[in-house]
N, C-alpha and C positions, 0 to 999 in steps of 0.2 A: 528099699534101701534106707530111706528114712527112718521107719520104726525102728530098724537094727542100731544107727548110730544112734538113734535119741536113745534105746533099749541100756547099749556099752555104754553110753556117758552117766546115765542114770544110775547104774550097779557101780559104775566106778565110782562115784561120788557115795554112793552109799558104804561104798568098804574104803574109800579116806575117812567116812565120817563115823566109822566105829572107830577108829585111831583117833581122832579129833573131833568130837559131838558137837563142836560149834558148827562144823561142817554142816549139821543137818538146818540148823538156820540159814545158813547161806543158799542152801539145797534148798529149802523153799522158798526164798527171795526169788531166787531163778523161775521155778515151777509158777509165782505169782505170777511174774510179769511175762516168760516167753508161749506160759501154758502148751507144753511138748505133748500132754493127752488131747490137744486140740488139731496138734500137728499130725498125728501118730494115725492109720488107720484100721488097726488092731489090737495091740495087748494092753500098751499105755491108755488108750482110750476105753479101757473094762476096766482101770486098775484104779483107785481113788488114791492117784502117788502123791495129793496134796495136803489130803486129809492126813497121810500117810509121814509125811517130812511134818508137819505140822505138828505132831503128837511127838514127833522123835525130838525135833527141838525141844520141848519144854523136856522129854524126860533128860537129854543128855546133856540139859542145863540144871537140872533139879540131882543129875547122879555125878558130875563132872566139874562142873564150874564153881568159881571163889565168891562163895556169898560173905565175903567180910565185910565188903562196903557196900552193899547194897542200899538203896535208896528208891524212894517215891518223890518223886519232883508235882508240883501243881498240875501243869500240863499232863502226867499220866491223870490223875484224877480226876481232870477236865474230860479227859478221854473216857474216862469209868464212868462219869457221868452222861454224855454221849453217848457211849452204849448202853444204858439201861433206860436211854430217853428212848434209843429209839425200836428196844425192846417192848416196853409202853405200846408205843404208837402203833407197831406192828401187832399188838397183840390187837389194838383196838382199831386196824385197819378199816378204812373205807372198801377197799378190795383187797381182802385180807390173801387169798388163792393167789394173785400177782405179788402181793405185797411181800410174801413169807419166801417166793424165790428169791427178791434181792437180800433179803436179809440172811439168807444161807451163804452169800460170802461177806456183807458188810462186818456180819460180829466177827468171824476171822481173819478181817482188818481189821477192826479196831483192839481185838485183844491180842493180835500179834505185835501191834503199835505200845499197845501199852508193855509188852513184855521184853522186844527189841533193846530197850534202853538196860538193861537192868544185865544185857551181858556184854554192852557193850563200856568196857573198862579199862582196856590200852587203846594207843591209835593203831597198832595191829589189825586189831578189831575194828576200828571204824573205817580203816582204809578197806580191808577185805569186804567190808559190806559193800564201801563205796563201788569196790571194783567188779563185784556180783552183779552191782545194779547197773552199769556202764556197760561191762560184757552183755549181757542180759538183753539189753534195751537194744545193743546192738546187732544181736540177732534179728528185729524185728527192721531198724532202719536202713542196716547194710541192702539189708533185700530189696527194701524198698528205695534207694538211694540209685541202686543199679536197674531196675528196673525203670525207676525216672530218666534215667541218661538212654536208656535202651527206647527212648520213646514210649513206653507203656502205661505212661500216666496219666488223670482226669477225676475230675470228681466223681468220686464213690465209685471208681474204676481200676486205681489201681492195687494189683491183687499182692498182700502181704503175708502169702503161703497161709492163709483159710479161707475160707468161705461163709461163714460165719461174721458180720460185718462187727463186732462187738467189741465191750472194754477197748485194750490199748492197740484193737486192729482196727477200729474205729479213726476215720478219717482226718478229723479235727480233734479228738481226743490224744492220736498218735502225734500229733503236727505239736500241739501243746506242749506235752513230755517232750518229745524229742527234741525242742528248743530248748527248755527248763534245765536240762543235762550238761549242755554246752557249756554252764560257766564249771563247774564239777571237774570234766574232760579236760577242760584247760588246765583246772587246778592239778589234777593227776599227773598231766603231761610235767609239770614244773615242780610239784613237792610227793610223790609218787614214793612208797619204798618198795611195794609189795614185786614190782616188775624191774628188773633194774636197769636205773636210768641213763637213757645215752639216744642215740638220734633215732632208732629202730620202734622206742616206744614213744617216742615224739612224734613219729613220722605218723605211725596207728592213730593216734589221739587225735592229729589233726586231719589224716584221713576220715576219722569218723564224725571229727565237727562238722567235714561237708558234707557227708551221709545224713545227717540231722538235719543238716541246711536243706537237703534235697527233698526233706519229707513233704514239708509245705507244697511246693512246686510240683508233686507228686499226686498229692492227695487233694488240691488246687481248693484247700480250705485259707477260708480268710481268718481262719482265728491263727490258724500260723506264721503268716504275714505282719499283721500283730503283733505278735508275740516277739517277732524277729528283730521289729522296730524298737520293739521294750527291750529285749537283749542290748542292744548295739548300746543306746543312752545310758546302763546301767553299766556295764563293762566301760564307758568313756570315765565313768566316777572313778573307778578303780586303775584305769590306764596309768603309768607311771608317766610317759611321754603320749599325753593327749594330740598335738600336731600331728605327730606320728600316727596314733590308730585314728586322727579323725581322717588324712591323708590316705589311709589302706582303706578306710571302708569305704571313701568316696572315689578311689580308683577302682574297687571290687564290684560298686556298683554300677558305676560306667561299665564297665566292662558284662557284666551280668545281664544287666537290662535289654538291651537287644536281642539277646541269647533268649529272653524267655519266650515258651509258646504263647499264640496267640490267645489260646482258649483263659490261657492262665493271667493273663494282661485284661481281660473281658469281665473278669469274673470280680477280681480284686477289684475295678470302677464301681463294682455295686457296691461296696462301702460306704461310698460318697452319695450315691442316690439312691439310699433304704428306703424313701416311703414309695419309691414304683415297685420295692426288691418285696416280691410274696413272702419268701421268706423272715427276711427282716417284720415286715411287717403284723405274720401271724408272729413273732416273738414278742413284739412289744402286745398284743391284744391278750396271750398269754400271760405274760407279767402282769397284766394289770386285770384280771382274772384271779390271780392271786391273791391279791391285794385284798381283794374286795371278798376271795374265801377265807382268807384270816380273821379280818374282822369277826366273820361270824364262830370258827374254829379256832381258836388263840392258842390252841396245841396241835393244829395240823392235822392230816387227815390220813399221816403212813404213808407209806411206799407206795409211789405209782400214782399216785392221790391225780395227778393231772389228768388221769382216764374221763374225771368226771366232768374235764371244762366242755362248755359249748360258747363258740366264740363268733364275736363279728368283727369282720377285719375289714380295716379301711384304707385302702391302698390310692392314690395318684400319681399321673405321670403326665408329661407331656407330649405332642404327638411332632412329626416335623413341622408342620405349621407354627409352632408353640403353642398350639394349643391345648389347656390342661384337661385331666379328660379322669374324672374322677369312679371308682369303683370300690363296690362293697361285696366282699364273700363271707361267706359261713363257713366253721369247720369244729370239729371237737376233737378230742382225746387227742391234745398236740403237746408233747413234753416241754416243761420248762425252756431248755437252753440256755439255763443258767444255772449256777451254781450255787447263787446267794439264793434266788426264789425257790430252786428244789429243796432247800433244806427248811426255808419257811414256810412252804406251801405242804412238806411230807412231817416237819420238826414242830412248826410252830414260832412261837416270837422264841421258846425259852432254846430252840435247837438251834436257831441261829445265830444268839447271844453266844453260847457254844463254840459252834464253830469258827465266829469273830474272835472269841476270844485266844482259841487255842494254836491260830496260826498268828494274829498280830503278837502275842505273847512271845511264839519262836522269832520273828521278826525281830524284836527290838532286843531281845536275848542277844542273838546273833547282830545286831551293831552295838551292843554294851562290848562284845567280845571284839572285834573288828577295830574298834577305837583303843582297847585297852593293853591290845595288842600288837598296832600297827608299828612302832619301832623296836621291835623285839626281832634281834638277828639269831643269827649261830641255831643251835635245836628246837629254837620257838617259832622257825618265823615261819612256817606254814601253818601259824596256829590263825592270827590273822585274815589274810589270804583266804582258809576254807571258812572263817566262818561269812566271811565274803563272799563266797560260792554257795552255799549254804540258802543266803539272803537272797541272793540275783535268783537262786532255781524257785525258792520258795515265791519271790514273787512275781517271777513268769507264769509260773502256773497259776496262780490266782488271779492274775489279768486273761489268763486263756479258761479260764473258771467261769470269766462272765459272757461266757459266749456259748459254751454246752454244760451238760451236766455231770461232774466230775468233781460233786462235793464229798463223795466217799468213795471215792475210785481209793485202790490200796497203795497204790505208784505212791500220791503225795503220805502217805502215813507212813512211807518208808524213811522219804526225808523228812519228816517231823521227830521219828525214831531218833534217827541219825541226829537230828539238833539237840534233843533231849538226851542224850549217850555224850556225843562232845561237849556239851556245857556241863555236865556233870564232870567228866572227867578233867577239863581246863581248871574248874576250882578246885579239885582234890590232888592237882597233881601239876601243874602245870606251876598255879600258883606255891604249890609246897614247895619247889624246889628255891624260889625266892628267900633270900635270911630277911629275918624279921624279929626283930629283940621282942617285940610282945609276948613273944611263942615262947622266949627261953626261958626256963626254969632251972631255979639257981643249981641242982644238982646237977646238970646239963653243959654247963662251963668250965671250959679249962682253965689253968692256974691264969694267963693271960687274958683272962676276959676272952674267948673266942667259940662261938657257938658249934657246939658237938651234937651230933645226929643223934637220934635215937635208933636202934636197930631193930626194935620193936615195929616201928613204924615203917621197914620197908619187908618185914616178913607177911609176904605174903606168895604166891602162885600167880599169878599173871605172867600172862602169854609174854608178857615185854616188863624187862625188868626196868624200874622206875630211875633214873639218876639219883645218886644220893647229894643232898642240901651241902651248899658251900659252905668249907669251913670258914674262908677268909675274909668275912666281914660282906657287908648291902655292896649293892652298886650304885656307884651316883652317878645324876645325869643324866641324858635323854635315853639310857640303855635301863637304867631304874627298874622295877618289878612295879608293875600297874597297884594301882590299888586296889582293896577286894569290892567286888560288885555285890554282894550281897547272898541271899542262897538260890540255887540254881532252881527256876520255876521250868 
């Protein structure tokens, strides 16, 4: 029964997306994060439908869509450099036979990343991505949200329709995303067009923040927890009435905390006492394994490169007596579990610089945008707000980064898309609609001195047609048009 609807929803989306070729991007958004060939136990799982949407996006972007504004921003570049670093690396792999299977879907992250922006040119478009990726993600939490409430949850237990324990079915990698989402969700819930808004898509929204909520608890990983706590602080910055959401989350918590199982109260204490935690403790002997292969590898050793550690791990604890009671094991081939060290330990110093640069780059993007924006009402003011959302997702996952290895997981290269596609689009259009006397050119003025459009300049094709520039003079005062920030990296 499953291959049949995954089979129907699959053909349907392919005959909306000969009518509309952006469809076929959105179609692999989906196929990236819910992977339905994984779900399927016959034809989808013979049929390469990735490779497959993959290829139709760029043709039904290269046959279909407005290349009039087209643009390369820094950050695609960053990305072009990224990929051929770690083409490089791979060619010159340490275990090159491990090394060249992750690389058979990293470059289709990263060159889908770099291409994602380049069609994303109304908010049509960036809301529809958003909303691929939201549906999407919630195929995978919903199940696992219900299954938590049904009892059926534990570490690296609870089951999220594969078997396969990997990518975003993966315990702590799933807990990660599926918090990072939540500020996203909220923002939909309140500046949303794609669904139309009224209590029935609010009620969904905030049904599935607890869905997300419930993954952690489910999947009984502490990077979720984490993550959870970095949520709440980050969301207080942006809270309009702080009393009020500091007052819901500490009645949500009182109330919650009793409620949780005990296994899941057991586990979360080992935070606090890593050096008795095996785990914690082969991570830090691995990190610092690292270290010491850099030095001698200053370009990294490829994919997988951590096959090669042999480690001594040094763990204490105390006994009831208090007595400390100290122990030393051996272990090798133990993966990172981090996200900064796999890319220095597989990249090098120069692929970490990289990937530092190309998410704090969207970072401070997205608050150049967030501040320039924030008293803009009437048709702007969700411009603000998402790039708000935007910041909070991007840096939950980079704090749930430092705890597994999910430096090239495709999830976040979707929101990096997505920030490089709205900052591009906030400068070319956002800010256009602002008057601005520098911009006028004398044949462009009516007999009154009063700034007249160019019609030039709104002929174009896009899915959403642009507002045309006011004729009736600037705005003064705190509703003012921001200043221009510069060109979009």
């Amino acid at each position: 029964m499953r291959d049949i609807f995954l089979i129907v929803f699959m053909m349907g989306l392919t005959v909306l997306a000969l009518r509309r070729p952006f469809l076929f991007t959105c179609g692999y958004i989906y196929i990236d994060i819910v992977s339905p060939q994984r779900l399927a136990f016959y034809l989808l799982s013979s049929i390469p439908i990735s490779l497959i949407f993959f290829i139709a996006a760029f043709l039904g972007w290269a046959m279909a869509d407005n290349k009039k504004e087209l643009v390369f921003s820094a950050r695609q570049v960053m990305l072009i450099m990224l990929l051929a670093l770690c083409g490089i690396t791979t060619w010159n792999a340490v275990f090159y036979s491990s090394a060249i299977v992750k690389w058979d879907w990293v470059w289709k992250a990263l060159v889908f990343a770099i291409f994602l922006p380049m069609t994303l040119y109304t908010r049509q478009r960036i809301e529809l991505v958003l909303v691929f990726m939201i549906v999407s993600l919630s195929a995978i939490t919903v199940v696992g949200g219900v299954k938590t409430l049904a009892g059926g949850g534990g570490y690296g237990t609870l089951n999220l329709m594969v078997s396969n324990n990997s990518g975003l079915y993966e315990g702590s990698i799933i807990s990660a995303v599926a918090i990072c989402m939540i500020p996203l969700i909220l923002w939909y819930s309140k500046y949303g067009t794609i669904f139309p808004r009224g209590p029935w898509t609010r009620l969904y929204c905030y049904a599935l923040v607890f869905a997300n909520l419930m993954i952690p608890i489910g999947t009984q990983a502490r990077t979720g927890l984490v993550c959870i706590a970095f949520m709440i602080l980050l969301e207080l910055r942006a809270a309009k009435h702080r009393m009020r959401y500091i007052a819901i989350v500490a009645a949500a918590s009182i109330i919650a905390i009793p409620m949780l199982p005990s296994s899941f109260s057991s586990r979360m204490e080992t935070i606090a006492g890593y050096k008795g935690d095996a785990s914690a403790s082969t991570r830090l002997a691995v990190w610092k394994w690292t270290i010491d292969y850099v030095k001698e590898h200053p370009f990294g050793g490829g994919f997988d490169v951590y096959l090669a550690n042999k480690l001594t791990i040094n763990m204490s604890y105390k006994t009831a007596d208090g007595t400390t009671v100290n122990v030393v094991g051996y272990d090798q081939g133990r993966a990172f579990h981090n996200s900064y060290f796999e890319m220095l330990g597989e990249q090098g110093y120069l692929g970490v610089i990289l990937f530092l640069l190309i998410h704090l780059t969207g970072i401070i993007r997205m608050e150049l945008i967030r501040r320039a924006y924030r008293n803009n009402l009437g048709e702007d003011a969700w411009v603000s707000p998402l790039a708000a959302s935007l910041q909070h997702a991007h840096l939950i996952y980079l704090l749930g980064a430092s705890f597994v290895g999910i430096a090239l997981q495709p999830f976040i290269y979707l929101i990096v898309a997505v920030e490089i596609g709205f900052d591009v689009y906030v400068q070319r259009h956002i800010r256009k609609r602002a008057w601005n006397p520098f911009r006028v050119r004398k044949g462009r003025q009516s007999p009154d001195g009063q700034y007249l459009p160019n019609p030039e300049d709104d002929e174009d094709d896009f899915d959403e047609p642009e507002p045309e520039r006011s004729p009736t003079g600037p705005r003064w005062g705190p509703k003012a048009a921001p200043k221009p920030m510069g060109r979009p990296s």
